[in-house]
C-alpha positions as CSV (number, residue, x, y, z in Angstrom):
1,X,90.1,200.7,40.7
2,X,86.8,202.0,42.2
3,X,84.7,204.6,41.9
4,X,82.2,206.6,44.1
5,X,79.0,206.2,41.9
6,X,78.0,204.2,38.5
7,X,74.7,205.2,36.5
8,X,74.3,202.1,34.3
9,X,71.7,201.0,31.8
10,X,69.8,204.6,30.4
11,X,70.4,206.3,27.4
12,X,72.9,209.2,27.6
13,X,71.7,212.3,25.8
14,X,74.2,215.0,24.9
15,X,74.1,218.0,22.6
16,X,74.6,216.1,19.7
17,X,73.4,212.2,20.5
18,X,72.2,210.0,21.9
19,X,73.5,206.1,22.8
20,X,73.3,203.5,25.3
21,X,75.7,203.8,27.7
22,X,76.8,204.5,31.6
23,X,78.8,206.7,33.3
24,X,81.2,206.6,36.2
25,X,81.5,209.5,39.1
26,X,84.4,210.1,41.3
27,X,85.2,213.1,43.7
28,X,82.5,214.9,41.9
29,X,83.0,214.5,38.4
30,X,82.7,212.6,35.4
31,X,85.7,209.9,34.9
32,X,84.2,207.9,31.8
33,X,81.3,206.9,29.6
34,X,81.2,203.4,28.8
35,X,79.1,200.2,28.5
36,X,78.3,198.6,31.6
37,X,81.2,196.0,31.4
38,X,83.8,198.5,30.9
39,X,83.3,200.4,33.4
40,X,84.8,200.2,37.3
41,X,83.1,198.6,40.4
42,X,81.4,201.5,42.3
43,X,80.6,202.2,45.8
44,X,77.0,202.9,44.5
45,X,75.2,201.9,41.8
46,X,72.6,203.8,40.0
47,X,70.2,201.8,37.6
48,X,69.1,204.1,35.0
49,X,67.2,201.7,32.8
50,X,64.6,202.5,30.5
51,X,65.2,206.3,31.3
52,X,67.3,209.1,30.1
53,X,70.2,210.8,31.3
54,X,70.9,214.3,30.5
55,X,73.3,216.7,32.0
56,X,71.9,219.0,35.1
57,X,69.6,222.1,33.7
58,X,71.5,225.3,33.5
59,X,69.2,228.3,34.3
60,X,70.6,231.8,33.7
61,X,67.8,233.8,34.4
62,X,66.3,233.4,38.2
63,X,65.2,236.1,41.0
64,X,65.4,234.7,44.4
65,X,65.7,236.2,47.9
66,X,65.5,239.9,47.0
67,X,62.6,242.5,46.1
68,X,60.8,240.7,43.8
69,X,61.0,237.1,44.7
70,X,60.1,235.4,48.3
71,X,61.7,232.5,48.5
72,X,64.9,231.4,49.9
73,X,67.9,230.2,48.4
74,X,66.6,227.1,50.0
75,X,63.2,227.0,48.7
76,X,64.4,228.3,45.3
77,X,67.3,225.3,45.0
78,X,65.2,222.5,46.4
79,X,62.1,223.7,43.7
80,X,65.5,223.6,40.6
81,X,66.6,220.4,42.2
82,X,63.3,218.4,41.5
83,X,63.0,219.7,37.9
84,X,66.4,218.9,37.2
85,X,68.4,222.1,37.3
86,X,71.9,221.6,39.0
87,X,72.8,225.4,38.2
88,X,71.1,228.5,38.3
89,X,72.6,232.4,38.0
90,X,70.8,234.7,40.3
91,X,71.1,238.3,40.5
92,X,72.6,241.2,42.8
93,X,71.2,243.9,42.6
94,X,72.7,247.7,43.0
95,X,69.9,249.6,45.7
96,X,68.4,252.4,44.4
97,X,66.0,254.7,45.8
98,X,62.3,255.5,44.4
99,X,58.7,255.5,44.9
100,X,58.8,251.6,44.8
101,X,62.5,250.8,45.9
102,X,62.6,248.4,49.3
103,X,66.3,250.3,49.9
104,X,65.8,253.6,51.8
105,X,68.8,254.7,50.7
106,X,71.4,253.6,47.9
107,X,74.1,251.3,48.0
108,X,76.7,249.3,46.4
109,X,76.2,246.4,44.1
110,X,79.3,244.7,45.4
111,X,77.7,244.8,49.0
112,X,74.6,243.2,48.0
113,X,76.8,240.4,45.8
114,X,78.4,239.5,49.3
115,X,74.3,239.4,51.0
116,X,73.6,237.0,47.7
117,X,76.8,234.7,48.6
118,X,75.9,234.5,51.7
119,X,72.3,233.6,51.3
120,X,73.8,230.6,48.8
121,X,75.4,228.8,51.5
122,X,71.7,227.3,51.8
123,X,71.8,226.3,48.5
124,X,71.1,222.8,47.7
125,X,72.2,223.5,43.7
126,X,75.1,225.1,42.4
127,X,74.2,228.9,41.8
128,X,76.4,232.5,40.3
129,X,75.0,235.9,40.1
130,X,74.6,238.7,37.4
131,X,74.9,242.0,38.6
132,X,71.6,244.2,37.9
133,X,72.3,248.2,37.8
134,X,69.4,249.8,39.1
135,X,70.4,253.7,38.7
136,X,72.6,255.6,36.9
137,X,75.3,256.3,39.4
138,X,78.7,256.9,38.6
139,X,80.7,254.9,41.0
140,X,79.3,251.6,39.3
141,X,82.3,251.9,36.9
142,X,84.8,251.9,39.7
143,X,83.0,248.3,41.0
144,X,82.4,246.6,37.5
145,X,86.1,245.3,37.6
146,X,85.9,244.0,40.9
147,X,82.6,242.2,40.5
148,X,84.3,240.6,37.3
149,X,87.3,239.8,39.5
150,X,85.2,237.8,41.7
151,X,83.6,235.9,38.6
152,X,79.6,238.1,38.6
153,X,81.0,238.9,34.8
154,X,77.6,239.4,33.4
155,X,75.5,242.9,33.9
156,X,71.8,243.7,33.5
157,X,70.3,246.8,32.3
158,X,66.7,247.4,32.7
159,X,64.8,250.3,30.1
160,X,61.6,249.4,31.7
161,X,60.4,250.5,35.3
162,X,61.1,253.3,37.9
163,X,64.9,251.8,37.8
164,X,65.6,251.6,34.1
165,X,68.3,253.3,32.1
166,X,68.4,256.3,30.2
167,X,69.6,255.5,26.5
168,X,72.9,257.9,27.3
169,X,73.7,255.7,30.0
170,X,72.8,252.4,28.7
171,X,75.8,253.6,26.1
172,X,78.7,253.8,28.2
173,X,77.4,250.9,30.6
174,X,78.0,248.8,27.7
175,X,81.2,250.6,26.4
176,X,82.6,249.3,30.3
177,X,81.2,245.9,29.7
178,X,83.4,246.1,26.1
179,X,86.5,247.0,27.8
180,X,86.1,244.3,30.4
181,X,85.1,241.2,28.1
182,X,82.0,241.1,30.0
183,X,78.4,240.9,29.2
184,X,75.5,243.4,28.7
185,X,72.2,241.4,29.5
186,X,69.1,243.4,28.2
187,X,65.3,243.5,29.6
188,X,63.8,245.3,26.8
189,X,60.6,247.2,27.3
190,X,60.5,251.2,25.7
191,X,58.8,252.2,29.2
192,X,57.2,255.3,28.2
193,X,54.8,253.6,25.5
194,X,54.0,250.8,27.9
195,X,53.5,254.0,30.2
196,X,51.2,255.6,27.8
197,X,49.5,252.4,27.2
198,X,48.5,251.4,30.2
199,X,47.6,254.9,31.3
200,X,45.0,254.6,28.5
201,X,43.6,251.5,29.3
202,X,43.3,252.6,33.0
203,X,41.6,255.4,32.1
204,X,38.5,253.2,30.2
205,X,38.3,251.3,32.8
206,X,39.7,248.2,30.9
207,X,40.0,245.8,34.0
208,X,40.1,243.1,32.8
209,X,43.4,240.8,32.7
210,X,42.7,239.8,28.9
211,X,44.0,243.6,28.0
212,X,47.4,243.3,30.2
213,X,48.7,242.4,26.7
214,X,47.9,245.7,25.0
215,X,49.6,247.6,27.7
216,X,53.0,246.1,26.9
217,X,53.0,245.5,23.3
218,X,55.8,243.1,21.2
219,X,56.7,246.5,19.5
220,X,57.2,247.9,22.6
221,X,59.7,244.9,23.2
222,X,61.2,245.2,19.7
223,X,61.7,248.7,20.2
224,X,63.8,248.7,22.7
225,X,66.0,245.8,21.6
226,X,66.6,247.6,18.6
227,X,68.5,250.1,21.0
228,X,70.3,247.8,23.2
229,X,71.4,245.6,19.7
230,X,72.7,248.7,18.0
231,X,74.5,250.3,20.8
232,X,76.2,247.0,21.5
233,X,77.3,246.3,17.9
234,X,78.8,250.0,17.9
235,X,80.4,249.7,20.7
236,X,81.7,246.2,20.5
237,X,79.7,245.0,23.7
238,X,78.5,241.2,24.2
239,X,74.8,241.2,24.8
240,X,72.4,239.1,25.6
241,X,68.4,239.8,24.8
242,X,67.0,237.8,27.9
243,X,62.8,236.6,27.7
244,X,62.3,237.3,24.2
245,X,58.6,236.6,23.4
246,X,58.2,237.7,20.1
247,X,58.5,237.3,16.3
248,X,59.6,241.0,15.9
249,X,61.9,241.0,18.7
250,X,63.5,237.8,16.8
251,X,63.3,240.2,13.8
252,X,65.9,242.9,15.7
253,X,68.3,239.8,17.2
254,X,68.7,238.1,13.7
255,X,69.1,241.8,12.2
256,X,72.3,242.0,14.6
257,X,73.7,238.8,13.8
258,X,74.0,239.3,10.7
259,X,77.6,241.1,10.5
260,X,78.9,238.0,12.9
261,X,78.4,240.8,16.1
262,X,78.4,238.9,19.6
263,X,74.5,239.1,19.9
264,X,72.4,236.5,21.7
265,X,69.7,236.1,23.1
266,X,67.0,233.7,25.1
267,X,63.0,232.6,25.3
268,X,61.5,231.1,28.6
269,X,59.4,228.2,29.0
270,X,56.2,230.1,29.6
271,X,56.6,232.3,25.7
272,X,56.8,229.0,24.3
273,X,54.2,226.8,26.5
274,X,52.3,229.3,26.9
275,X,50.3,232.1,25.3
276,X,47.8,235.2,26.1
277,X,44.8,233.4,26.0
278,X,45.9,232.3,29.7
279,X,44.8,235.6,31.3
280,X,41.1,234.8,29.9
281,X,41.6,231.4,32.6
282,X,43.1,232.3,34.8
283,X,43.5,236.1,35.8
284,X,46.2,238.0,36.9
285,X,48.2,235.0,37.9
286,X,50.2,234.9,34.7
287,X,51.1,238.8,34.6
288,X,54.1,238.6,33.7
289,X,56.4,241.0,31.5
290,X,57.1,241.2,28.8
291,X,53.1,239.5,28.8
292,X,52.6,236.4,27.2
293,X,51.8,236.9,23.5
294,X,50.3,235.1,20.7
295,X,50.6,231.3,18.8
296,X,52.1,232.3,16.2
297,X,54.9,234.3,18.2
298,X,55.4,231.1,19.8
299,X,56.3,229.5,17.0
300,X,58.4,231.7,16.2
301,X,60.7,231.2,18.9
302,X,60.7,227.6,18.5
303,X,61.8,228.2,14.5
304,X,64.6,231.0,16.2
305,X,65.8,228.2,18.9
306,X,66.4,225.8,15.6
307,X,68.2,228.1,14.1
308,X,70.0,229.1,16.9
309,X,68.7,233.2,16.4
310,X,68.2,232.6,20.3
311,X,69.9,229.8,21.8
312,X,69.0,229.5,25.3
313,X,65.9,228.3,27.8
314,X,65.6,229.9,31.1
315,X,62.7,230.2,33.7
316,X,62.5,234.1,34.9
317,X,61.3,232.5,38.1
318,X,59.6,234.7,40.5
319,X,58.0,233.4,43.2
320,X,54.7,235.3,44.8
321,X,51.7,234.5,46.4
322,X,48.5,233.9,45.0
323,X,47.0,236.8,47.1
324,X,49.7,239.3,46.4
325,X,49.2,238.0,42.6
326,X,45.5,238.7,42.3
327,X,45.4,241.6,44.7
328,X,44.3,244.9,43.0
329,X,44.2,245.4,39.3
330,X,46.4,243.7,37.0
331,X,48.5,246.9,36.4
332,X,49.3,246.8,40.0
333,X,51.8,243.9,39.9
334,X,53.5,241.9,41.2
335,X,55.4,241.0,37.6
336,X,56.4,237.0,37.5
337,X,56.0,233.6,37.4
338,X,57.4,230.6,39.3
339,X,58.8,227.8,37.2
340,X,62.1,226.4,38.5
341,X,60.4,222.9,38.7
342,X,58.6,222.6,35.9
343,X,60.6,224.0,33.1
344,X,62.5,220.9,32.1
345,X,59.0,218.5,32.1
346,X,57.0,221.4,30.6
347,X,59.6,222.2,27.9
348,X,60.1,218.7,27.0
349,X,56.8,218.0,26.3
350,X,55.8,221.0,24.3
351,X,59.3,220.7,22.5
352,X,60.1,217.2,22.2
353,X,56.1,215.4,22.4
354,X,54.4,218.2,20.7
355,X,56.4,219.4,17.9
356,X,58.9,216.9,17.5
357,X,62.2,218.4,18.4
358,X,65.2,216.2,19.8
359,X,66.6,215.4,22.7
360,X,70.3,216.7,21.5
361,X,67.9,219.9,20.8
362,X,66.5,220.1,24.2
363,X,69.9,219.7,26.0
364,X,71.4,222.2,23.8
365,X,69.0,225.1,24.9
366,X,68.3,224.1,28.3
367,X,71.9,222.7,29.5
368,X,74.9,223.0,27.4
369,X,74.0,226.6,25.5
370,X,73.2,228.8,28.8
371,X,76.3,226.9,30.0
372,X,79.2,228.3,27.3
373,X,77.1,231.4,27.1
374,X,77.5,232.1,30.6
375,X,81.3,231.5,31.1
376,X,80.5,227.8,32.8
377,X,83.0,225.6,31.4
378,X,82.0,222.6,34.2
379,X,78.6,222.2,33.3
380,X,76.0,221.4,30.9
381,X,77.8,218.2,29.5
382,X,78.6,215.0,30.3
383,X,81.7,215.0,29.3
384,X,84.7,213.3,31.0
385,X,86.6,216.0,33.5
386,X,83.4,218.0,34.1
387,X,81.3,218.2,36.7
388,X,78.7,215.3,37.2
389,X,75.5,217.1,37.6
390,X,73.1,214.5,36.0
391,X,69.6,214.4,35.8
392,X,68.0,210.9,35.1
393,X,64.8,211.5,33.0
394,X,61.6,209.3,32.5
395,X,60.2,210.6,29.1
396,X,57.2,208.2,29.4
397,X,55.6,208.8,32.9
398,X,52.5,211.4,32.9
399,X,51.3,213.5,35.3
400,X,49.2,216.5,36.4
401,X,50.7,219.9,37.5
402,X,49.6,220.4,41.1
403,X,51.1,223.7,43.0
404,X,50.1,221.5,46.2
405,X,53.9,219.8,45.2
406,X,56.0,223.2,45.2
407,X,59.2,223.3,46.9
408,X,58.7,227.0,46.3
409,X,57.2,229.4,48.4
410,X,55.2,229.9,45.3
411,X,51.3,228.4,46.6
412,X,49.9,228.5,42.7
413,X,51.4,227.6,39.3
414,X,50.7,228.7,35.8
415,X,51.0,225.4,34.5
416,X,48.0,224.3,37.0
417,X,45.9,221.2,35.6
418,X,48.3,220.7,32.7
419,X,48.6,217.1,31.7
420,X,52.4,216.5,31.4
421,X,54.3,213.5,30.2
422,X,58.1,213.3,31.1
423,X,59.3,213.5,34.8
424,X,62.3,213.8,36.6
425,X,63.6,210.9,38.3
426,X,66.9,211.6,39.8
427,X,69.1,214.8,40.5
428,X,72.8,214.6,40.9
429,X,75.3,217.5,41.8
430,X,78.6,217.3,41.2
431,X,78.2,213.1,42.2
432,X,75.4,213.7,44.9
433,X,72.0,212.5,44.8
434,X,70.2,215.5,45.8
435,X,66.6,215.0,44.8
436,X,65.0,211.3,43.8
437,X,61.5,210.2,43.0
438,X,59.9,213.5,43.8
439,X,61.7,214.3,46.9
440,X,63.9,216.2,48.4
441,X,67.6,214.4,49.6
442,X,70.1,216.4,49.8
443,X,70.3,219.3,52.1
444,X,71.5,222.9,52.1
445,X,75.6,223.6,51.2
446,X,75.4,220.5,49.2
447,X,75.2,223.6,46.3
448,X,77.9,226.4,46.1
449,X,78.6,229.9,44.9
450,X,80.1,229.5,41.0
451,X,82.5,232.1,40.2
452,X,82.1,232.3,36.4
453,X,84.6,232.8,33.9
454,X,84.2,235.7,31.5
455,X,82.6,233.2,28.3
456,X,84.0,232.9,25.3
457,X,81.7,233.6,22.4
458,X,83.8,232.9,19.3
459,X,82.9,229.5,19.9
C-alpha cells in the first residue's frame, strides 16, 4: 500500500502530548501516526525534523469581505495560511439600515450567507460563517432554522453600536437559539456608558489615544456580559463570550459556570500579547474594542485559559489601512486589528517562551477547543479519520514582525518591531501543501465552505 503524503521525523503535538512520530495522508485525511518504519511508502515525503507538528489553527472569530474588513477571501486565507490556520469562521451579516450602515436598505441574513459562500470559493483555507443580527426585525426567526439547516449554527448579538440589541430582544434571540441547539455568541459592551464616556472625554478635548481606554471601560464589558450570561442560563441558551479582555469579565463567565450552564467563552491574541500602554507607541493603530486593557488583566486571562474559565484563542482580525486607521480622532474608528498571520507565532511565544505553558496547552486553545466548540468534528486534531490540516512548526527560528510581509490588505501591524521566536514552516489542508517557508503555494478553491454541525457541549 501507498499513500499520497508522509511527514516523517518532527515531534507531533496534540491536546494532550507530545512524541516522536510521523503521520501518513491519503485523499485528504489522516490514515495513521507511526514511526517512520511503520509507516507506508508515499508519493511525497515531508521531512519534518527538528520541528513540530501541530494540527491546522482553528480561528472562530474573523471579519473579512464585508463593512468592516477590506480584504478578500483571498487575501484573508493566504494571510491564515502562512500563520498556520487551516480554518477560520467568518460572518454574515443581516443589513440593516442607520447613520453608519453600507446597506441602503435592509435585507436578509440568508442572502448575504449565499454573497459570503460565494466569496469563499477564493479561499485558499477551509472557512464557515456565524450569522451576525444586526436589527431587531422579526422575520430573523423565520430564517434562523434555515441558516442552521445549512450548517451557519452559531449567532452573534451585538449590545454595542448603532446595530446592537435591546435587552428585550437579546431575550428571545436566545430563547430561538435554545430551541434550535444553536449558539448565542456575545460582543459585550453596555453602549450607553461607553456612549456617556466618550462624550465626556470629547468634550475635554482628551485627544489623545492613551484615553481610548477610559471611554470603554472593563466594567462596561463586564456589565454587559452579566446580561448576556444570565439571560442565557434562564433560558437554557449556549453562549459564547467572544474577545474577553478582562479579569472582571472572567469574574461574570466563571460566575455562570458554576451551576454546570453551557457558558464559554474566548480571549484573542492581542488581550494577552498586548496591553494599553501600546496606544502611548503607537496611536490609534491599536483601537480596537473592547480596547486593550491592563497587565494584570492579562494575566488573568492566561490563569482563566488554564483553567479552562475561557477556553479558546481567536484573532478578531480586521483588516484596515494605516490611513483610514489614523485618520481623525481615535473615537472616530475604524475598530480592529489584523492578525490572521501572526497569532499562532505571537501566541506561542508569549504563552509557551514567556510564561511557560505547553505545547498540548497551546493546541488546545488555538486548535482543538474552537474546533469542538464550534460544531467541527474534522479539525483541530491529528487524529486518524480526520482531516489532515497540519502545520509544521519551527519553535527555535526568530524573527522580526515586518507588515512589509502581509498577505493581507492590512499595510501596518500591531505587532510591528516585535522580536518573535517560533515560525511557521509548512501549511497543509486537508493533504495539500498550501503555504511553505513563508510563501504562498496553493491557490484559491484549494479551501472550501464548512457546513458545521450544531456542537456538542456536554463534552
Amino acid at each position: 500500500m501507498s499513500v499520497d503524503t508522509v511527514i516523517r521525523g518532527g515531534t507531533i503535538v496534540t491536546s494532550r502530548s507530545m512524541f516522536s512520530g510521523s503521520i501518513a495522508i491519503n485523499d485528504g485525511s489522516i490514515v495513521e501516526i507511526g514511526t517512520d518504519q511503520s509507516l507506508p511508502d508515499a508519493t511525497e515525503t515531508i521531512d519534518a525534523t527538528g520541528k513540530l507538528v501541530l494540527p491546522g489553527v482553528v480561528d472562530p472569530h474573523v471579519h473579512v469581505a464585508d463593512h468592516v474588513s477590506i480584504d478578500s477571501y483571498q487575501t484573508a486565507t493566504s494571510a491564515a495560511a502562512l500563520g498556520g490556520v487551516t480554518t477560520f469562521i467568518d460572518f454574515a451579516w443581516q443589513p440593516y439600515v442607520g447613520p453608519e450602515s453600507p446597506w441602503d436598505q435592509p435585507g436578509t441574513l440568508q442572502e448575504n450567507a449565499q454573497t459570503k459562500r460565494t466569496n469563499a470559493e477564493e479561499a485558499l483555507i477551509d472557512v464557515g460563517l456565524h450569522g451576525g443580527i444586526l436589527s431587531e426585525r422579526e422575520e430573523i426567526f423565520d430564517e434562523m432554522p434555515e441558516l442552521v439547516s445549512n450548517g451557519i449554527t452559531t449567532f452573534k448579538l451585538y449590545t454595542a453600536y448603532e446595530f446592537g440589541l435591546s435587552n428585550g430582544f437579546i431575550h428571545r434571540v436566545l430563547e430561538h437559539i435554545a430551541a434550535l441547539d444553536a449558539v448565542a455568541l456575545g460582543h459585550t459592551e453596555d453602549n450607553t456608558t461607553c456612549e456617556s464616556l466618550t462624550a465626556e472625554l470629547r468634550k475635554k478635548g482628551r485627544t489623545d489615544p492613551s484615553w481610548y481606554p477610559h471611554a470603554r471601560p472593563d466594567y462596561a464589558e463586564a456589565t454587559a456580559a452579566e446580561t448576556l450570561a444570565r439571560y442565557a442560563r434562564e433560558v437554557g441558551a449556549k453562549y459564547y463570550g467572544i474577545h474577553t479582555t478582562c479579569e472582571k469579565a472572567l469574574e461574570v463567565i466563571e460566575h455562570y459556570q458554576d451551576d454546570g450552564s453551557l457558558i464559554r467563552g474566548e480571549t484573542c491574541t492581542h488581550y494577552t500579547t498586548l496591553t494599553q500602554d501600546l496606544y502611548d507607541e503607537k496611536g490609534q493603530l491599536p483601537v480596537i474594542a473592547p480596547p486593550l486593557r491592563t497587565a494584570s488583566d492579562a494575566d488573568a486571562l492566561f490563569d482563566a485559559l488554564q483553567r479552562e474559565t475561557i477556553s479558546v484563542v481567536s484573532t478578531d482580525h480586521v483588516a484596515q489601512t494605516r490611513e483610514t486607521k489614523t485618520k481623525g480622532n481615535w473615537w472616530d474608528g475604524p475598530f480592529g486589528a489584523n492578525s490572521l498571520q501572526l497569532s499562532l507565532p505571537v501566541f506561542h511565544d508569549e504563552a509557551v517562551n514567556t510564561r511557560g505553558f505547553s505545547y498540548p496547552f497551546l493546541v488546545r486553545v488555538m486548535c482543538t477547543n474552537p474546533a469542538q466548540t464550534f460544531g467541527l468534528p474534522q479539525k483541530g486534531t491529528l487524529e486518524p479519520g480526520t482531516d489532515a490540516d497540519i502545520v509544521i512548526f519551527d519553535p527555535d527560528e526568530s524573527w522580526t514582525v515586518q507588515p512589509s510581509e502581509n498577505e493581507s490588505k492590512a499595510d501596518y501591524s500591531i505587532y510591528e518591531g516585535r522580536e518573535v521566536t517560533g515560525s511557521v514552516t509548512t501549511t497543509l489542508v486537508r493533504g495539500n501543501v498550501v503555504a511553505e517557508n513563508g510563501e504562498i503555494v496553493g491557490a484559491p478553491g484549494d479551501g472550501q465552505f464548512i457546513e458545521r454541525d450544531l456542537p456538542d457541549w456536554s463534552v
